[in-house]
C-alpha positions in Angstrom: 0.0 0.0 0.0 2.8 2.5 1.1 4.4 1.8 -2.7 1.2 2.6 -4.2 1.0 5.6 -2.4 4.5 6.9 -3.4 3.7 5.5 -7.1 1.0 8.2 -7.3 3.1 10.8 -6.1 5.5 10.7 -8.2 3.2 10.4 -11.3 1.9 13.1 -9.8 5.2 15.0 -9.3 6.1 14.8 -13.2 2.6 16.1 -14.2 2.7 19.3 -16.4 1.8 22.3 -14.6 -0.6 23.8 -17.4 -3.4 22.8 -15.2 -2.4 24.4 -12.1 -1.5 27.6 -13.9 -4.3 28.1 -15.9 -6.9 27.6 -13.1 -4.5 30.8 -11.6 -4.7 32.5 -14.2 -8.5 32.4 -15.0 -9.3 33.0 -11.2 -7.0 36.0 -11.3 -9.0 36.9 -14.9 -12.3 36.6 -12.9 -11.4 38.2 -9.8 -10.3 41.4 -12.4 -13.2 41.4 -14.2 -15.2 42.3 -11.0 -11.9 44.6 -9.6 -11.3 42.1 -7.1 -7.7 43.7 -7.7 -6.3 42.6 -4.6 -7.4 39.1 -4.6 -6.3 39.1 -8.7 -3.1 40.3 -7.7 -2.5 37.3 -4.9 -3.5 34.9 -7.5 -1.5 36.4 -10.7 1.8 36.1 -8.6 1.0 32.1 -8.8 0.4 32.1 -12.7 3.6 34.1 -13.1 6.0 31.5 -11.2 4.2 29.1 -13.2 4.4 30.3 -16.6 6.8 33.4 -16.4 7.1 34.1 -19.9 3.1 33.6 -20.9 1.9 36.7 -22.5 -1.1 36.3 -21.2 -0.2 36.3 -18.0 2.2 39.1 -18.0 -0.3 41.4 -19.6 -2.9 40.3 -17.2 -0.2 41.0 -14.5 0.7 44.0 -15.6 -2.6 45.5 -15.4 -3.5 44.4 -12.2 -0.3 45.9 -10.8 -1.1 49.0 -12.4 -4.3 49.2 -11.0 -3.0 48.7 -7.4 -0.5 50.8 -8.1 2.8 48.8 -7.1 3.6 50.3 -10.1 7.4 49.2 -10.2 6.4 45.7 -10.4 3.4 46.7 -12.9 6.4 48.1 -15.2 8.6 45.3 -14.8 6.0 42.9 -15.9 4.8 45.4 -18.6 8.9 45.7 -20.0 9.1 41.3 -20.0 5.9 41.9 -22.2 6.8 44.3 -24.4 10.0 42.2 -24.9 8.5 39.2 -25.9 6.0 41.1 -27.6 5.9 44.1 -29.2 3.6 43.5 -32.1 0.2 43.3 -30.3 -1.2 47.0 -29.9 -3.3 45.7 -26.3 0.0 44.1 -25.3 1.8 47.3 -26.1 -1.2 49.7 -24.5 -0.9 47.9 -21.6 2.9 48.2 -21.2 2.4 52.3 -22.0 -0.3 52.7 -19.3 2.2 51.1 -16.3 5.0 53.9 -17.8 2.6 56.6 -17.7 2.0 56.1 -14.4 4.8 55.4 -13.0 6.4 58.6 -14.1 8.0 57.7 -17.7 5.7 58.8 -20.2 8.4 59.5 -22.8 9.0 55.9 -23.0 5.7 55.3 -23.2 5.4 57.4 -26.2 8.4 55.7 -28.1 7.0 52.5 -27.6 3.2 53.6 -28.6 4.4 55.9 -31.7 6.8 52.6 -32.8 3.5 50.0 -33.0 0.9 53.2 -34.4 3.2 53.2 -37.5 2.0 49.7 -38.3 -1.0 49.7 -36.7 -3.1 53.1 -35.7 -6.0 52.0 -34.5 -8.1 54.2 -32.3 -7.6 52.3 -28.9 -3.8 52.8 -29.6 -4.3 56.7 -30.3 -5.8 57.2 -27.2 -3.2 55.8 -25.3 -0.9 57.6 -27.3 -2.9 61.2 -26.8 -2.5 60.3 -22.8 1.5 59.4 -22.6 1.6 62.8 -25.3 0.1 65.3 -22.8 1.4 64.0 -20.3 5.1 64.4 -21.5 4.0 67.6 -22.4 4.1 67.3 -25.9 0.7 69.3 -26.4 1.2 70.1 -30.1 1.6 66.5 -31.0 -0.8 65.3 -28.6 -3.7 66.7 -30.5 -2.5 66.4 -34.2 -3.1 62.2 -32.7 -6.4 62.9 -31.0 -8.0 65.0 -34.2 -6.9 62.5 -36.6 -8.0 59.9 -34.6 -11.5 61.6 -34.6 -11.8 62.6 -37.8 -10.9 58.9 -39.0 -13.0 57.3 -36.7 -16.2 60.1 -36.3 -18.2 57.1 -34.3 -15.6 55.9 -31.9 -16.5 57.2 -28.9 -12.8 56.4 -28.2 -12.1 58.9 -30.6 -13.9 61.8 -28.4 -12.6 60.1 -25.6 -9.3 61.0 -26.6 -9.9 64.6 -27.4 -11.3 65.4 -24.4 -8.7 63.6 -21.8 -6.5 66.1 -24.2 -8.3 69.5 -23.8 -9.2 68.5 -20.1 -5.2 68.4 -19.4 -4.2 71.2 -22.2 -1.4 73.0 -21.6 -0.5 75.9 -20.5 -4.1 76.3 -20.0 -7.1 73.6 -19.7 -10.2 74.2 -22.3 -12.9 72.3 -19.8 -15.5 73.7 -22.2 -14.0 71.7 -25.1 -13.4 68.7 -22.7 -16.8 68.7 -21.3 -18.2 68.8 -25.2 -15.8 65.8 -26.3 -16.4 63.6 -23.5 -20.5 64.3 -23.2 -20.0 63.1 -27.1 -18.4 60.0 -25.8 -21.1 59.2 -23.3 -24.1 59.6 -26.0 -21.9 57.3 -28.2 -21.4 55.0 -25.5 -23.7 55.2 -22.7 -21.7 53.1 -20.0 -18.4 54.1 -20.7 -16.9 54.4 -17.3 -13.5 56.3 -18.6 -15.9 59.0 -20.3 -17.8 59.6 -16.9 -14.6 59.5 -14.5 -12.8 61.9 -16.6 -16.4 64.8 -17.1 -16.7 64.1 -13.1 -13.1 65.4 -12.9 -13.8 68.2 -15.3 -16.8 69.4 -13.9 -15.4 69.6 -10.4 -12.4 71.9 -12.3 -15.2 74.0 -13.8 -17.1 74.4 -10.4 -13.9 75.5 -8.5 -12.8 78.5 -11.0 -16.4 79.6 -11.1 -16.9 82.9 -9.4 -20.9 82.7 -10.0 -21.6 80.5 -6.7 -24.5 79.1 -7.8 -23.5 78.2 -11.3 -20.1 76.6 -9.3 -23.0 74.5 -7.0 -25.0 72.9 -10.2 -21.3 72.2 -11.6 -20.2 70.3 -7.9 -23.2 68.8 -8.2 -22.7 67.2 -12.0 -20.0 66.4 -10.7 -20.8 63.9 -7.7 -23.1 62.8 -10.3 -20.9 61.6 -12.7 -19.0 59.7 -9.7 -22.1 58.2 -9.3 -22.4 56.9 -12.2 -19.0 55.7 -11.8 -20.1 53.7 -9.1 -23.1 52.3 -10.4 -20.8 51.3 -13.3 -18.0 50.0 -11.4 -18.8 50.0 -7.6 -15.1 48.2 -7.1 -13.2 51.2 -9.2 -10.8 52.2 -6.6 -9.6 54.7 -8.6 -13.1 57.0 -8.5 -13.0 56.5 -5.3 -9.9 57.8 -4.7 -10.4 60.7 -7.0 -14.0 61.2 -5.6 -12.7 61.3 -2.0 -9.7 63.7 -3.2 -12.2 66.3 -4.5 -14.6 66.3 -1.5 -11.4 67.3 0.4 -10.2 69.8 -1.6 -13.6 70.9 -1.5 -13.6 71.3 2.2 -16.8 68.5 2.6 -14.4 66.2 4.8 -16.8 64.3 6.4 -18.0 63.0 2.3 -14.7 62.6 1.6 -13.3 60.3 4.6 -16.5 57.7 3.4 -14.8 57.6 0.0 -11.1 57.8 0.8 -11.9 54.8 3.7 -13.5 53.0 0.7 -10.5 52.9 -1.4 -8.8 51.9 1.3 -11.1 49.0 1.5 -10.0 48.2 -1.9 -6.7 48.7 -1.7 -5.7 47.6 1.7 -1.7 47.7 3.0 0.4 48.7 0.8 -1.7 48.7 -2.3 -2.7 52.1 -3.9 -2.1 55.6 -3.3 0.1 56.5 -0.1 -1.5 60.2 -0.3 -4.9 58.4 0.8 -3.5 59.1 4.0 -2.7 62.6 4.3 -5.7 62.9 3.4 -7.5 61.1 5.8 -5.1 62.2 7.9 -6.4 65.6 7.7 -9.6 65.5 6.9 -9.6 63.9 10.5 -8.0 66.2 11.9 -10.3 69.1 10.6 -13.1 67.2 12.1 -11.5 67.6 15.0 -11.3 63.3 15.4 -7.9 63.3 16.3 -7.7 59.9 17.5 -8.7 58.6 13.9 -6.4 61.0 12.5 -3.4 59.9 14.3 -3.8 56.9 13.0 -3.6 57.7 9.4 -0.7 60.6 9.8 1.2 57.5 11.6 0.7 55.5 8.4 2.4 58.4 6.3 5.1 58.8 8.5 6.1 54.9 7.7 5.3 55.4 3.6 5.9 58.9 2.2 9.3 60.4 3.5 8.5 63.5 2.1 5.7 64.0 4.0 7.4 63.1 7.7 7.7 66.8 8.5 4.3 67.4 7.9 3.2 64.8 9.5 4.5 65.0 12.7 3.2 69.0 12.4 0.0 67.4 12.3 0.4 65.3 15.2 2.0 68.1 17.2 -1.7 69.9 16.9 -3.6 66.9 17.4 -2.1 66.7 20.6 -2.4 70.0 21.3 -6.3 70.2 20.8 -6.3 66.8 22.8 -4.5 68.5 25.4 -1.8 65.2 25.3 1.1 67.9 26.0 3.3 64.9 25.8 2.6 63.9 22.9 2.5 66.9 21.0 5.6 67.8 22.3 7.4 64.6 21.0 5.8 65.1 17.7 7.0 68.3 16.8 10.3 67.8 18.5 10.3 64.6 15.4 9.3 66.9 12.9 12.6 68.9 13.4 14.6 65.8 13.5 12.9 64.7 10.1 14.2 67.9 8.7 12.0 70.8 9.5 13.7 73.6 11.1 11.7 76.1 13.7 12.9 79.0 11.2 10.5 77.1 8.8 7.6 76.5 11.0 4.3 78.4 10.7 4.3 80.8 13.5 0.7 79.3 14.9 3.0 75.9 15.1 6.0 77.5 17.1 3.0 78.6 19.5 1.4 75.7 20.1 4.6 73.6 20.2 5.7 76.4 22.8 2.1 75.9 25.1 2.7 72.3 25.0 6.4 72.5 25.9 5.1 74.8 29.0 2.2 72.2 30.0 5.0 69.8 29.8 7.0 71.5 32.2 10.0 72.6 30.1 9.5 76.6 30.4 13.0 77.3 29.3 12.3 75.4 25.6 9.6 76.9 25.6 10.6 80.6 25.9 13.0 79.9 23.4 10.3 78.7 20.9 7.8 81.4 21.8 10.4 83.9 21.4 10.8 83.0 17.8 7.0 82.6 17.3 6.5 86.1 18.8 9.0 88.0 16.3 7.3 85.7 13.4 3.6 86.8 14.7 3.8 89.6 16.7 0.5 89.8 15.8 -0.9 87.1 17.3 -2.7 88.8 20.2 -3.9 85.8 22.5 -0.3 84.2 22.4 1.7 87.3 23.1 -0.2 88.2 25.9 0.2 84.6 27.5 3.7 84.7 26.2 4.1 88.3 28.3 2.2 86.6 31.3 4.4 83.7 31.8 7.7 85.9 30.8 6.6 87.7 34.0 5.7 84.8 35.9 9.4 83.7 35.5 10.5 87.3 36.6 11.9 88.1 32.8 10.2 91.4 33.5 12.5 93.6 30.5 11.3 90.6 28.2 7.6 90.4 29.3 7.3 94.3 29.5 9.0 93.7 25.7 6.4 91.3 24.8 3.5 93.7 26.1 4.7 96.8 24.4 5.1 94.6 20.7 1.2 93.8 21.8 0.0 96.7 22.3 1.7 97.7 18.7 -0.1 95.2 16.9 -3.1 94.8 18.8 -6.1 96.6 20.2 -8.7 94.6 22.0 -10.7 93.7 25.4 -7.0 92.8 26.8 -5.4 96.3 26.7 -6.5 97.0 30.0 -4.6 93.9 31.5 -1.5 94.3 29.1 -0.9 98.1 30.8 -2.0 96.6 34.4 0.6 94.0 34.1 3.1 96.4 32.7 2.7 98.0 36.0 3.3 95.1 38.2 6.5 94.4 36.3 8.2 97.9 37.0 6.3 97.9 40.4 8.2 95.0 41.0 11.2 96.3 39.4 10.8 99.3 41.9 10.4 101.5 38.7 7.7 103.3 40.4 7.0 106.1 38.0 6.4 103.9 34.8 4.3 101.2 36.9 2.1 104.4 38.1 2.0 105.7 34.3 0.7 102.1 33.4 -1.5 101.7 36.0 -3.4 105.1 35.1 -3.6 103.8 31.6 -4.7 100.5 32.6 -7.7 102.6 34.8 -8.4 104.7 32.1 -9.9 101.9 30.2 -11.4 99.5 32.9 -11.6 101.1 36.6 -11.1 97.8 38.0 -10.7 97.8 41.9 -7.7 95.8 41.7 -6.2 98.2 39.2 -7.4 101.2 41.1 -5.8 99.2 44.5 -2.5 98.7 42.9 -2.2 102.2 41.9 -2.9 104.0 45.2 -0.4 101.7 46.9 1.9 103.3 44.0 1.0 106.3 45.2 1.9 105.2 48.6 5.5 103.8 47.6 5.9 107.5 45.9 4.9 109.1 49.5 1.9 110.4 48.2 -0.6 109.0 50.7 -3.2 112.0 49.9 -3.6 111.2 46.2 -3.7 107.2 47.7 -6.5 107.9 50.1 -8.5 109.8 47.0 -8.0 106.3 44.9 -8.8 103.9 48.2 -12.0 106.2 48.7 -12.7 104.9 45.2 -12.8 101.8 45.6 -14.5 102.1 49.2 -17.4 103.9 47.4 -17.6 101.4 44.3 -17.9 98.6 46.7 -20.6 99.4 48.8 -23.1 100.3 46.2 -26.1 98.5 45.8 -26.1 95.7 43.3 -21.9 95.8 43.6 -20.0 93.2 42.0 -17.8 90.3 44.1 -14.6 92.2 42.4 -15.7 95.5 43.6 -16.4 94.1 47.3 -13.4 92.3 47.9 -11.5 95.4 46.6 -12.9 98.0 49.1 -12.3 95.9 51.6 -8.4 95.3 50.4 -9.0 99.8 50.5 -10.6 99.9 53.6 -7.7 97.8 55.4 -5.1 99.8 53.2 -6.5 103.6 54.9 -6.8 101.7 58.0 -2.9 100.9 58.1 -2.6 105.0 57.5 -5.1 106.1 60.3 -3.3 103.7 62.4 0.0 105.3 62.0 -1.6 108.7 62.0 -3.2 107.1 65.8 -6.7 108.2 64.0 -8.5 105.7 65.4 -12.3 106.9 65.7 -11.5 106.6 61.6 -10.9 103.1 62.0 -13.5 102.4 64.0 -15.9 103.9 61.4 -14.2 102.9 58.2 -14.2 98.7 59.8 -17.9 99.0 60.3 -18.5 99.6 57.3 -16.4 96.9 55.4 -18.3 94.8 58.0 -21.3 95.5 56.1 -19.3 94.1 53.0 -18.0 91.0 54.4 -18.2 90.4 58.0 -16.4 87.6 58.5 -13.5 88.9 57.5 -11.1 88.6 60.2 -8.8 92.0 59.7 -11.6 94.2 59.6 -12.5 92.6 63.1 -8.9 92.8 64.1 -8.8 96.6 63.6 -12.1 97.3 64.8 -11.0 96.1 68.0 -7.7 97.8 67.6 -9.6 101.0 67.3 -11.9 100.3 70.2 -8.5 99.6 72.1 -7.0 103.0 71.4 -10.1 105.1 71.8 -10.0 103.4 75.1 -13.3 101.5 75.0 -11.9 98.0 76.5 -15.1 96.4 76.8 -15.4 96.8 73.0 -12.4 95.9 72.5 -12.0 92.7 74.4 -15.5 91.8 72.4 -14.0 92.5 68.9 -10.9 90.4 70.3 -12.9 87.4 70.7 -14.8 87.8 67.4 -11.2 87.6 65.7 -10.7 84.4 67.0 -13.9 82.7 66.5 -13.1 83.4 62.5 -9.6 82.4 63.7 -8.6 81.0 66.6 -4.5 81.0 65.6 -4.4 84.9 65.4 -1.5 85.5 67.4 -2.6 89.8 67.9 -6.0 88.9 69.1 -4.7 87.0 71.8 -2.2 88.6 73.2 -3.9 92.1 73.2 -6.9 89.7 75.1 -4.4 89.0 77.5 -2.6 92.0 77.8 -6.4 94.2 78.2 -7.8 91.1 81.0 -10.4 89.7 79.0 
């Protein structure tokens, strides 16, 4: 039995492969037919190692390749053809249309013009018209596609070819011409799929240089039409979808155009198809603010389209930004300078953001560096420079922040002026500049009496020994505060006054003043333990100690650890 067995196998063993092959080849066939492209291209590969030099095969694989555009392969399939055949015009078209793609239309030419010589029919002239335009040899180009047309006046072909050459005419497109030659072309031929994909491209062209909005709105909308069709036609054609996705996102409809672009995707999964598909995606996620979904796709260019690195990892910088991953973004855009893009080339919003994220990640001194950049890019930019000037003060670089401010205030005029001049004030406050933080301060009052404003500039005042034109601002605030219907801000900043002119009038031993003014701040807030503190203080100097020692005790029932209160208690005999 177990020589029987190995009998067979051997028999088996020296068996032609013809079989084997041609079943591979006819799946692949069928799997094409219906653009199955990726399952025709898994099954092709097997026909070729079994028959590598059937022309069926290698025609068959060269389209395939083409049309999951692995294009190298596609053209060394195509150039085996061509080798072992270069008499058959389809075997020779097919060839062509891997070249053209691929980037070597010139080739593509010699080869088409060498087999038109003998044989010029009009399938051969239209490849011949595409690999013409698109080595930019215009002039020649349409000498082939009017011929063509005038020999053939029913070939819808023929049309075809004329307007694939005035919808890519250089130095200027004629869409009108196009849109004539290829609507010819669909009444010749109702379902031709090339004559649809190419008007839907040409109407989209005519919709976006159309300044009459509504005329540019019936064009979009031929245009989705004609992909449509295209679908209905050819539901698989990854192709339209690719070019139908592309046009939604130059058209700004991203949420349409990540449904088509995903599609294509679905067609031509890994590393099938066009790497762009995922800047797109990439972006159009991002602009619908899915940044999850488009770090997914921006990852996938940064592994397939050097070129694009840089711009990639910008795009992740923001996403993390907008996500508020700090991390993250700061990583990303610290890779985008390692894959070649300088700061001096960055987009001032980018230096920004990569400078907030480099501050939420904790490395301040990066990101002064990187904001100082953004800020003599975009000086203009009047939310950053303002939170630039904030934390430049923050990190007591007060001659940079007050730098930062004044470039503000240049370039800007808005709701913030008030707190750009206030905080101009602190800085040479707290630079003991005195007369320039009082200058600021007035400007800052000027615009918005706020009490903390009008607060910080009578303690100016004070530092400048003017306590007269300090007790006029504190009176101010005193007044603002205890109006009816006043504001939290305008409470808690006559109090801060009211405990300021209390300091005076206890220096000045004015202590029937300080017994009034604490009342009265009572009214405002009256658990507040100072004004308790020197209402009792005042009762102690006017000599009422029965007030006093009762004012005492409310002190430290707000706060049981004030150290005064107690030891005036004690020293009085409460």
């Amino acid at each position: 039995m177990m020589r029987l067995i190995i009998c067979v196998a051997v028999v088996l063993a020296t068996l032609p492969s013809n079989g084997r092959s041609e079943d591979y080849f006819e799946k692949a066939k069928a799997s094409a037919s219906v653009s199955d492209y990726v399952e025709a291209g898994r099954l092709i590969r097997l026909a070729v190692s079994e028959k590598p030099k059937d022309e069926e095969v290698l025609e068959l694989a060269t389209r395939i390749y083409t049309e999951l555009e692995i294009l190298d392969t596609a053209v060394q399939y195509g150039r085996r053809l061509y080798e072992q055949d270069a008499s058959t015009p389809s075997a020779v078209r097919t060839y062509a249309t891997a070249l053209i793609r691929s980037g070597n239309p010139t080739e593509a030419v010699r080869i088409l013009r060498k087999i038109t010589q003998k044989n010029a029919d009009v399938e051969t002239s239209l490849s011949l018209v595409e690999a013409l335009v698109e080595a930019d040899s215009i002039q020649a180009a349409e000498l082939v596609a009017t011929t063509a047309k005038k020999n053939y006046p029913k070939s819808p072909d023929a049309y075809l070819a004329v307007g694939l050459l005035y919808m890519k005419y250089k130095p200027q497109p004629v869409y009108e011409l196009a849109k004539d030659n290829l609507e010819k072309t669909i009444e010749l031929e109702e379902n031709n799929l090339d004559a649809h994909f190419a008007l839907a491209q040409v109407y989209w062209r005519m919709a976006n240089r159309e300044s009459d909005q509504d005329l540019s709105n019936e064009l979009f909308k031929r245009c989705l039409l004609e992909w449509n069709k295209v679908g209905q036609l050819d539901p698989r054609n990854a192709r339209a979808w690719f070019e139908q996705g592309k046009i939604l996102y130059l058209a700004k409809k991203f949420r349409e155009s990540v449904g088509a672009l995903q599609r294509y995707k679905e067609l031509r999964p890994g590393k099938t198809g066009n790497a762009i598909t995922n800047w797109y995606l990439g972006d159009a996620f991002f602009e619908l603010h899915l940044f999850d979904s488009a770090t997914v796709y921006l990852n996938q260019v940064i592994e397939s389209i050097d070129t694009l690195k840089p711009n990639a990892y910008m795009m992740l910088g923001k996403c993390g930004v907008y996500s508020k991953d700090w991390s993250a973004a700061v990583n990303s855009y610290n890779q985008a300078v390692t894959a070649g893009r300088s700061l001096s080339q960055w987009e001032p919003t980018d230096l920004w953001y990569f400078g907030t994220a480099l501050v939420m990640a904790g490395d301040t001194s990066k990101a002064i560096s990187v904001m100082t950049e953004a800020s003599q890019k975009e000086p203009g930019n009047c939310s950053f420079m303002f939170r630039f000037g904030l934390l430049l003060s923050g990190k007591n670089m007060r001659e940079h922040s007050n730098q930062i401010f004044r470039q503000r205030l240049l370039n800007c005029s808005d709701s913030l002026d008030a707190k750009v001049y206030l905080f101009l004030g602190n800085n040479f406050y707290a630079d003991s500049v005195l007369d320039s933080a009082r200058v600021y301060y007035e400007k800052s009052v000027n615009l918005d009496p706020a009490p903390y404003t009008l607060n910080r500039l009578a303690e100016t005042f004070t530092a400048l020994a003017d306590e007269q034109q300090a007790r006029t601002i504190y009176e101010r605030v005193i007044t603002a505060g205890a109006a009816p219907g006043a504001s939290t801000a305008d409470k808690q900043g006559a109090v801060q006054a009211i405990l300021r002119l209390n300091g005076f009038d206890l220096t000045a031993k004015n202590f029937d003043a300080i017994i009034t003014r604490s009342k009265a701040g009572l009214e405002i807030d009256g658990k507040n333990q100072w004004l308790n503190l020197y209402l009792a203080i005042g009762y102690q100097g006017s000599g009422d100690t029965n007030a006093a020692c009762k004012w005492y005790k409310e002190v430290l029932k707000i706060d049981s650890n004030n150290d005064t209160a107690r030891k005036n208690l004690k020293a009085l005999g409460c």
